[in-house]
C-alpha positions in Angstrom: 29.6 21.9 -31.6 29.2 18.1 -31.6 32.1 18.0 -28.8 30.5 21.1 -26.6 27.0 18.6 -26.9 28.7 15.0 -26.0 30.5 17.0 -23.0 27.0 17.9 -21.4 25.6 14.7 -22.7 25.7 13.7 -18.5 23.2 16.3 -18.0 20.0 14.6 -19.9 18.9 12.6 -17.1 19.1 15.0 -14.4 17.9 17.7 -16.3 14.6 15.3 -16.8 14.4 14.6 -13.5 14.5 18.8 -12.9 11.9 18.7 -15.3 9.8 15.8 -13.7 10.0 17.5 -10.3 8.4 20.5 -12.1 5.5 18.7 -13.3 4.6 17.7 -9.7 3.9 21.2 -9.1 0.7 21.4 -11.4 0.1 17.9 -10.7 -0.9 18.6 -7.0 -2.7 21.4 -7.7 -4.9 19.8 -10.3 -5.5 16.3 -9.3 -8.3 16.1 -11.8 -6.1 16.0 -14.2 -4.0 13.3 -12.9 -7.1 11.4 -12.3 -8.3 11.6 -16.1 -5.1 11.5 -18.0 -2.7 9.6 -16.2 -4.8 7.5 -13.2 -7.3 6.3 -15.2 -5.6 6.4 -18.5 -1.7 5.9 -18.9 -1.0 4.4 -15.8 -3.6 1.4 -15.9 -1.9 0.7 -19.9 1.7 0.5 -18.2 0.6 -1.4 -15.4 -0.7 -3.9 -17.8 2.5 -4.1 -19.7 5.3 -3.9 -16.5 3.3 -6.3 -14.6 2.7 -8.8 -17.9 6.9 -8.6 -18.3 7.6 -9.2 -13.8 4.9 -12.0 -13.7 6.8 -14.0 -15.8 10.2 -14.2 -13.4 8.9 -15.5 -10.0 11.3 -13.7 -7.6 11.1 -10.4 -7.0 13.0 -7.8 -9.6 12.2 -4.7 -6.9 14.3 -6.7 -4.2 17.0 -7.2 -6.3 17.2 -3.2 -8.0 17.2 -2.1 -4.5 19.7 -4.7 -4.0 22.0 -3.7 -7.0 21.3 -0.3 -5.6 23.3 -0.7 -2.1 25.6 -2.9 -3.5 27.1 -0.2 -5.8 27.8 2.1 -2.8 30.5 -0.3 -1.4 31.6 -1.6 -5.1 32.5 2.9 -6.2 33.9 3.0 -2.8 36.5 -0.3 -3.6 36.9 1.5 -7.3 37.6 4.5 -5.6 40.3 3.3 -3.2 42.0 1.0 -6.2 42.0 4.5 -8.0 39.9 2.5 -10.8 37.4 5.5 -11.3 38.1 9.2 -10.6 35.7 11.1 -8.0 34.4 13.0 -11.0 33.2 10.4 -12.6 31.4 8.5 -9.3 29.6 11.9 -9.0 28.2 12.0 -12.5 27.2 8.2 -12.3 25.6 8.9 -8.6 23.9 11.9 -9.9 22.6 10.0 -12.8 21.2 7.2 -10.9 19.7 9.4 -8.7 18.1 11.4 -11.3 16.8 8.3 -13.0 15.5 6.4 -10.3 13.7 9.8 -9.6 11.9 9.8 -13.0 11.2 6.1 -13.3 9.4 6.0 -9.8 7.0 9.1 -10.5 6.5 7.5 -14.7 5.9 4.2 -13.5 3.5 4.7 -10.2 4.7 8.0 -8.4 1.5 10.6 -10.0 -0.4 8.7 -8.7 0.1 10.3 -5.4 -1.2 13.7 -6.8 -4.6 11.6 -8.3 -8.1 13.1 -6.5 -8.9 12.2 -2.7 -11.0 8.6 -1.5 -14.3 10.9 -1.4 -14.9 12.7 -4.6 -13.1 9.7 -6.4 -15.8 7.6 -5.2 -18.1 9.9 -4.6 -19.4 9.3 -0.8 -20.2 11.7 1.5 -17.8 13.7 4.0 -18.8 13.3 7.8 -18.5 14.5 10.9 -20.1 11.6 13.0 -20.2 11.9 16.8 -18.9 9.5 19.5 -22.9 7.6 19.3 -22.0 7.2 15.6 -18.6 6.2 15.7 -19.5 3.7 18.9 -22.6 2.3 16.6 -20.2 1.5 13.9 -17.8 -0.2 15.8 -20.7 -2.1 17.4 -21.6 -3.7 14.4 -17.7 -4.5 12.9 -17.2 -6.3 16.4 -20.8 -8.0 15.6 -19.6 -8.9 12.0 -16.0 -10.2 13.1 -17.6 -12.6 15.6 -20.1 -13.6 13.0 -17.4 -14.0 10.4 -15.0 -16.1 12.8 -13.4 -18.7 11.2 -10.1 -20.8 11.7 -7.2 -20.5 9.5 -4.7 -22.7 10.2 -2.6 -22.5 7.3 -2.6 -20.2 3.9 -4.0 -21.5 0.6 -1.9 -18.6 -1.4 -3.7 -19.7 -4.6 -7.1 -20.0 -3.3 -7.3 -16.6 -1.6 -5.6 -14.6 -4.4 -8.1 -15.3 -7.0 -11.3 -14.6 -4.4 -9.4 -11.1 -3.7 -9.2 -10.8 -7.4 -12.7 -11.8 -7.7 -14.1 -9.5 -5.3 -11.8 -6.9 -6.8 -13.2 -7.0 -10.3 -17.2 -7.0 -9.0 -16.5 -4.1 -7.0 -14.5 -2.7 -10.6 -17.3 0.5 -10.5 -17.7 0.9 -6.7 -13.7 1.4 -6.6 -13.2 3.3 -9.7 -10.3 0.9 -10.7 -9.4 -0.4 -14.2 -9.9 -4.1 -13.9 -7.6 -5.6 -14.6 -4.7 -3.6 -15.0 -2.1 -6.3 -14.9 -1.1 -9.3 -13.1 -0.9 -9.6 -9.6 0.7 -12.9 -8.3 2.2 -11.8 -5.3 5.8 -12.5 -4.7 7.5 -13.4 -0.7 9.6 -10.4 0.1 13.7 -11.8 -0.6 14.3 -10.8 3.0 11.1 -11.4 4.8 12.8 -11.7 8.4 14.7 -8.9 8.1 11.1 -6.8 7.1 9.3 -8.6 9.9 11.8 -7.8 12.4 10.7 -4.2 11.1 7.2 -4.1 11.1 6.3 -4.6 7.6 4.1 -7.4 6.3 4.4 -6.2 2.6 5.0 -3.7 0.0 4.9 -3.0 -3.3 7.2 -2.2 -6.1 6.5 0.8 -8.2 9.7 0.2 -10.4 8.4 -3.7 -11.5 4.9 -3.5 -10.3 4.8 -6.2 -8.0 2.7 -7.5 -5.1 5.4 -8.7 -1.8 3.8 -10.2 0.8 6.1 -11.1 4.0 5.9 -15.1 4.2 6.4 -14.4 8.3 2.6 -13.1 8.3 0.2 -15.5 9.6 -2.3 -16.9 7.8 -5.3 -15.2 8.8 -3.3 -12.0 7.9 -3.0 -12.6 4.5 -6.1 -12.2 2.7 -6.2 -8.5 3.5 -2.5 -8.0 3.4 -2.7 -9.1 -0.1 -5.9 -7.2 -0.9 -3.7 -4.1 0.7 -0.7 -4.8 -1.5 -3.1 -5.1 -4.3 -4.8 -1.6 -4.2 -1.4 -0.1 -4.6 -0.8 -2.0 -7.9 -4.3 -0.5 -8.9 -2.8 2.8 -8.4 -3.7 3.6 -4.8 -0.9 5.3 -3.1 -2.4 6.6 0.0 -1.7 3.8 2.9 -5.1 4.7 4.9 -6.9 4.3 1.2 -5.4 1.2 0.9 -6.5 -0.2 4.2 -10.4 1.0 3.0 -10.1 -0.4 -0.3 -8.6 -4.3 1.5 -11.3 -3.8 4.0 -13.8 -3.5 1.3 -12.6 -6.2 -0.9 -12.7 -8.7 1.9 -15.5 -8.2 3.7 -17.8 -7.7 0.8 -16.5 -11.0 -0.7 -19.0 -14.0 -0.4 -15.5 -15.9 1.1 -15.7 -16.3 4.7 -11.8 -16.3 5.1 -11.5 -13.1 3.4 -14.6 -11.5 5.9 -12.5 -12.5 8.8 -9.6 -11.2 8.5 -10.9 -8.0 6.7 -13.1 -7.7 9.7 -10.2 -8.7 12.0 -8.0 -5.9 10.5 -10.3 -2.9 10.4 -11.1 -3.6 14.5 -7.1 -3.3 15.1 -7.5 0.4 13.8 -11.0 1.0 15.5 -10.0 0.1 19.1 -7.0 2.0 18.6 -9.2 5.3 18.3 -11.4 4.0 20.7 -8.8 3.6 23.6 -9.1 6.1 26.4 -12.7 6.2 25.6 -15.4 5.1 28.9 -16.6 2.2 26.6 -13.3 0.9 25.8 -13.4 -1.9 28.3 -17.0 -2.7 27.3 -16.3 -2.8 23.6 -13.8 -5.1 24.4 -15.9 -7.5 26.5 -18.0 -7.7 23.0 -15.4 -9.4 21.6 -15.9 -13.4 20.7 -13.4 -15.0 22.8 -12.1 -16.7 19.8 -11.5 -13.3 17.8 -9.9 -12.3 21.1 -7.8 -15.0 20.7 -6.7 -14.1 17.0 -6.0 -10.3 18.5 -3.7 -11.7 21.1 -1.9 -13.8 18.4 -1.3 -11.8 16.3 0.4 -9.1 18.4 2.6 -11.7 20.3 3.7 -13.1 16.7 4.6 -9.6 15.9 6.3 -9.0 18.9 8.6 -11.8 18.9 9.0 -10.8 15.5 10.4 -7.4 15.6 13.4 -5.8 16.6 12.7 -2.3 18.2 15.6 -0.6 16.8 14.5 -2.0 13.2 11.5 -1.0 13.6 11.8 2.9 14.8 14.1 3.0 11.5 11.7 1.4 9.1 9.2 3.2 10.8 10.8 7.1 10.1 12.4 5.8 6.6 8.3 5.2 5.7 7.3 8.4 7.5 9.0 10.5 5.4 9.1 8.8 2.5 5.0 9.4 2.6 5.6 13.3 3.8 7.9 13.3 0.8 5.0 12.3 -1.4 2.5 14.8 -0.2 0.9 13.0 2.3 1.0 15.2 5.3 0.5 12.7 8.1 3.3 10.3 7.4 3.1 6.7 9.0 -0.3 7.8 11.5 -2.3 7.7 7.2 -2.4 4.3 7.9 -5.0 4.9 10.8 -7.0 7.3 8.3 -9.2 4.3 7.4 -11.5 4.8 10.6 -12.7 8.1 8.6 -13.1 6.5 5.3 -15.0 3.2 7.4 -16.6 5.8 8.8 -17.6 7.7 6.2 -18.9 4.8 4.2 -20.6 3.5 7.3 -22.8 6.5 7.2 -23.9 6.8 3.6 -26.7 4.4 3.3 -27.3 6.0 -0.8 -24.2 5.4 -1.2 -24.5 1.9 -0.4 -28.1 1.2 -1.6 -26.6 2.4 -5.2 -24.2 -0.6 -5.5 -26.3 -3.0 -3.6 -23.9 -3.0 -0.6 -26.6 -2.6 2.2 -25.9 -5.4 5.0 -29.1 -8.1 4.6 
């Protein structure tokens, strides 16, 4: 009996990670559930502890899993050849990998993609605002980015973490977030180059919980990359939810370089949806020639940065690694923040209740 057992002892983890899959299924069809139980209660606890052990090492322990990870496909290829390791055995150690990289990713952060949507989380209306309403809002973010123009020639990394930290934990209620569920010093990607050459400023690792931020962003990018990066950690999977809750954190924040470059960052996704509109080339005009400047920058930085075939990869890897994870629109979430901007924009109780009214 002992001996049938040990022989199907390779089994455990992939008959977890059967199991895990399984528990998806309720999961997105009760995201209440997720919200109370795991969200808001087991997930913030591990955070604290995962975060509390990474903090302490100050290169990145994500890079170097996924690291370890492609390595070992060349290494069982070499075994394989030298006749080291039978094929039997590389497909039980695969499998098991597999099966528990599978398990730690939805444990450790995954559920949270099944957690309750921006609205009822926060509870702010749902709207369905007209072209006026949409051009009215974009009015005033163009008014507030020029307002909030300032120059950033280099990045104070220090500084501007703990004001995004700061405006984090005062808007603790508005953002339904368990402050302060961790650390998060954010760490340069190992191979920021290589990410900037396809498209990607930052991410952040479920397995360690850690904040990356790509070093080849510039400066006036950062405080709201950061803030981005940082809304994962707090358990925000959605990419378009992440964008609302870095726009938030910045440009309520008393700090004028956070207001900037929130401000700066929520236009890029507002002119988009406004191109091809008859007050495109008015809204434009709007613009400060300074924050016009900043736009141009920023695009030529990134264009000299990336490499197009890098990029259409990256780009499709993250499109349906989202789909994967239940969210339907892939890469074009990420320009699901006008809604929630918009959303917010037009609840004025919403608003009043925390005191966020613009003076």
């Amino acid at each position: 009996m002992k001996r049938r057992i040990s022989k199907y002892r390779w089994l455990l983890l992939p008959a977890l990670a059967v199991a895990c899959f399984l528990l998806t299924i309720p999961a997105g069809k009760n995201p209440e559930w997720i919200e109370k139980w795991y969200a808001q209660g087991f997930y913030p606890v591990l955070a604290s502890l995962l975060s509390a052990i990474s903090s302490v090492v100050p290169f990145s322990l994500d890079d170097l899993f996924y690291l370890a990870l492609i390595a070992m496909v060349p290494l069982l290829i070499i075994l394989l050849i030298l006749r080291k390791i039978s094929f039997r055995f590389t497909g039980k150690l695969i499998l098991n990998i597999l099966a528990g990289t599978y398990i730690a990713f939805y444990l450790l952060w995954g559920f949270n993609y099944f957690r309750e949507d921006l609205n009822p989380r926060l509870n702010f209306a749902i709207t369905l605002p007209d072209k006026k309403e949409f051009l009215d809002v974009m009015e005033q973010l163009i008014e507030k980015t020029n307002a909030s123009y300032i120059d950033l020639p280099k990045t104070n990394t220090i500084k501007i973490d703990s004001l995004v930290e700061s405006s984090y934990k005062r808007l603790e209620d508005v953002l339904k977030i368990n402050y302060p569920a961790g650390k998060r010093n954010d760490k340069s990607i190992t191979f920021s180059r290589f990410f900037a050459q396809s498209g990607i400023s930052g991410y952040y690792g479920p397995f360690f919980n850690e904040v990356h931020v790509n070093k080849e962003i510039l400066p006036v990018e950062y405080p709201v990359i950061l803030a981005h990066e940082k809304a994962h950690q707090f358990g925000i999977t959605d990419e378009s939810e992440a964008n609302f809750y870095a726009w938030l954190v910045c440009s309520q924040s008393d700090s004028p370089e956070l207001q900037y470059s929130g401000n700066l960052f929520i236009l890029r996704y507002f002119f988009s949806t406004a191109r091809g509109l008859e007050e495109d080339p008015q809204l434009v005009k709007m613009l400060d020639p300074k924050v016009q400047n900043d736009f141009d920058r920023i695009r030529k930085h990134w264009q000299e940065l990336q490499k197009e075939s890098y990029e259409k990869v990256a780009a499709k890897v993250n499109d349906v690694y989202l789909k994967t994870n239940k969210v339907e629109k892939g890469i074009d979430d990420y320009y699901g923040v006008v809604k929630h901007v918009m959303d917010y924009s037009l609840d004025t109780t919403f608003q009043q209740k925390y005191g966020l009214l613009p003076e």
